[in-house]
C-alpha positions as CSV (number, residue, x, y, z in Angstrom):
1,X,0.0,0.0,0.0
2,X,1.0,3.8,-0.9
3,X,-0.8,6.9,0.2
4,X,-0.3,10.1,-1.9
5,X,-1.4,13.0,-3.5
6,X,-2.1,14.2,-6.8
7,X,-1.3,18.0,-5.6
8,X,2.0,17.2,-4.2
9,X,4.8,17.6,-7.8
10,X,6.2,14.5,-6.7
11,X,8.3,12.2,-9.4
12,X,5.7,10.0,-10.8
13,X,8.1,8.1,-13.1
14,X,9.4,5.9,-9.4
15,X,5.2,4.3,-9.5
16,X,4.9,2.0,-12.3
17,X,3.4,2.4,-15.5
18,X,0.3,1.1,-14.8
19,X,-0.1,3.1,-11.6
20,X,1.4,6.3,-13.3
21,X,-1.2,6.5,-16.1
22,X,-4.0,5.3,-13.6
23,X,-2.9,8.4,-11.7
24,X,-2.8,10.4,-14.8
25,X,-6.4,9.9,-15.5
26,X,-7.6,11.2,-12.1
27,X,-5.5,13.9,-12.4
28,X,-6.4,14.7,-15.5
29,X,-10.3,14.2,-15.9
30,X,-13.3,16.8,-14.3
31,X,-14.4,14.0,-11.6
32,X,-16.3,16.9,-9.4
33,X,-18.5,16.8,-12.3
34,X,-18.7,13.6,-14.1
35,X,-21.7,11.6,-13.4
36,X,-21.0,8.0,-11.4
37,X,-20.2,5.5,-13.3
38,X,-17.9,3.2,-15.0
39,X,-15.4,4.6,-17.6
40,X,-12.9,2.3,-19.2
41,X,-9.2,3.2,-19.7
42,X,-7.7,0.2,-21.1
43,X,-10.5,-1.7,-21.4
44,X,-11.0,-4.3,-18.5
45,X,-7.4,-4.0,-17.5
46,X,-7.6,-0.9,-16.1
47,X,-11.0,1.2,-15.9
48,X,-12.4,3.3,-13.4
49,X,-15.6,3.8,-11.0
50,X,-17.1,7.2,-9.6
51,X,-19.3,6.6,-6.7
52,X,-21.2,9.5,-4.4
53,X,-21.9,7.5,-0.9
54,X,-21.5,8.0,2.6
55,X,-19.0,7.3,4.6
56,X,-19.7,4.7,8.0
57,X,-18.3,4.3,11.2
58,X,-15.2,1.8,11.1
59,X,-17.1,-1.0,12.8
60,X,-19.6,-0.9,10.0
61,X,-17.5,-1.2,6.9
62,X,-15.8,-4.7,5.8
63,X,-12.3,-4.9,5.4
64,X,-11.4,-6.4,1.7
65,X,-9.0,-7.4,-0.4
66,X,-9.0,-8.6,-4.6
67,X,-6.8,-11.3,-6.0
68,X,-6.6,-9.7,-9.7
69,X,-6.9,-6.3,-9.6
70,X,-5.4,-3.3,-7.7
71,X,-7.5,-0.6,-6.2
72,X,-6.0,3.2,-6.6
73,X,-8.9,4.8,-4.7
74,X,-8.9,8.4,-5.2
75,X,-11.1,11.6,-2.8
76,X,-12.8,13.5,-4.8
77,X,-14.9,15.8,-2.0
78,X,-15.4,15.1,1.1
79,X,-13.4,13.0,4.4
80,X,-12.5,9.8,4.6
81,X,-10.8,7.4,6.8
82,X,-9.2,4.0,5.0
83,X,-7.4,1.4,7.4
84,X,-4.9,-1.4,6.3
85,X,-3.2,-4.2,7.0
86,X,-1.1,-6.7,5.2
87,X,-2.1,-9.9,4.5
88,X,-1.3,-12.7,6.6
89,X,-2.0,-16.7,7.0
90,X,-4.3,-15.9,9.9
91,X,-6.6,-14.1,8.0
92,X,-9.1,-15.8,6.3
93,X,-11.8,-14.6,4.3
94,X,-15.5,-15.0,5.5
95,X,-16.8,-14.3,1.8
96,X,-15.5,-14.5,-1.5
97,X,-17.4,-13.5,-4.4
98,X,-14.5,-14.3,-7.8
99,X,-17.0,-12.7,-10.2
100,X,-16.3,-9.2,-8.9
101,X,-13.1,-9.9,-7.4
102,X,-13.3,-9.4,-3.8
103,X,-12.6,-11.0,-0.5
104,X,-14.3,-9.6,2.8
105,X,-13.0,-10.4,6.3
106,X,-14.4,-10.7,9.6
107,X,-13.9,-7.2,11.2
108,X,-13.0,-8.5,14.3
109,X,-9.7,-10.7,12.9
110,X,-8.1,-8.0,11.8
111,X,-5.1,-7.1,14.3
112,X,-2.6,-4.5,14.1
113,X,-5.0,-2.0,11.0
114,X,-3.3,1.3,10.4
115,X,-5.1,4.2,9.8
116,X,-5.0,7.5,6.8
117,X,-7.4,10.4,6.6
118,X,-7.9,11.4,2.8
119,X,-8.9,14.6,1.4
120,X,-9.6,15.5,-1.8
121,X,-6.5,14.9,-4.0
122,X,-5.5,12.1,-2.4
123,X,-4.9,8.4,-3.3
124,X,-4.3,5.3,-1.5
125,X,-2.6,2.4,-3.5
126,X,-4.1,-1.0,-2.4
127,X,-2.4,-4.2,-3.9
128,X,-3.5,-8.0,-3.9
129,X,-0.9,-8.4,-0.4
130,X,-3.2,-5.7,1.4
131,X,-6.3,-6.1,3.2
132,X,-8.0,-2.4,2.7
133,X,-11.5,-1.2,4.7
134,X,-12.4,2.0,2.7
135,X,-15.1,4.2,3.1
136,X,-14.4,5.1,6.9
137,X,-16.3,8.2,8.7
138,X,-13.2,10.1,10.0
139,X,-15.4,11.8,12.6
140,X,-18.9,11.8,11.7
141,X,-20.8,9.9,8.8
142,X,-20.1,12.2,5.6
143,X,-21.4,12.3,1.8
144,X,-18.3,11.7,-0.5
145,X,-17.3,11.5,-4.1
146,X,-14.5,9.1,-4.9
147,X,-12.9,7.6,-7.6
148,X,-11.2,3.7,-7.7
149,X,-9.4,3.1,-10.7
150,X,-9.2,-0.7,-10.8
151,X,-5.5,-1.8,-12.5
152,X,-4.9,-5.5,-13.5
153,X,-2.4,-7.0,-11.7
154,X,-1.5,-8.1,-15.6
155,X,-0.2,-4.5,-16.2
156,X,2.3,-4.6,-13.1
């Protein structure tokens, strides 16, 4: 996992490829004001999904992982909190749905999470070895806008 932001001038050319140009596109696409949705990008290798929701407290939202793809999740408005761990032998997942590429754990097996707050600008870099639990109320449940652009693991 990598946490960083599309404001800071940073060297993109140390991510790579794949990540740069999924970066690229949420740097360089009006996603204030695109409707929600799916857009492709490379076709099913690497596409993107806008989603207005609201953010829960921490005991409310599954923590998750994907076998195939990697999730850059990206703040568009609002406040979020995302917490993450590495994955381990001793977690196994409760539910596993391979159609849509996820795997959810039990809240409760998940030992030593770390915590970042995103604003807007900011992206978190989730790969198959991390267990992610997005969509975390910082403070207070909050409306937000964000952005995952889902990269094959093919393209890394």
């Amino acid at each position: 996992m990598f946490y960083s932001s599309v404001k800071i001038t940073e060297n993109m050319k140390k991510y790579p490829e794949a990540i740069q140009k999924a970066v690229e596109w949420l740097k360089t696409n009006d996603l204030e004001h695109m409707e929600a949705g799916k857009y492709e990008i490379d076709g099913k290798k690497m596409y993107a999904n806008i989603s207005d929701t609201k953010t829960e407290p921490v005991a409310d939202r599954k923590p998750e992982a994907h076998k195939k793809y990697i999730d850059v999740q990206y703040l568009v408005t609002g406040e979020e909190k995302l917490g993450f761990v590495n994955i381990s032998e001793e977690y196994v997942p409760v539910t596993v749905n391979e159609e849509k590429d996820v795997l959810f754990y039990a809240h409760e097996d998940i030992k030593g999470e770390n915590f970042v707050t995103a604003k807007p600008g900011d992206f978190s870099v989730f790969f198959p070895s991390d267990i992610h639990r997005p969509g975390c109320a910082v403070n207070e449940p909050m409306a937000i806008r964000k952005a995952i652009v889902k990269v094959s693991t093919e393209l890394i």
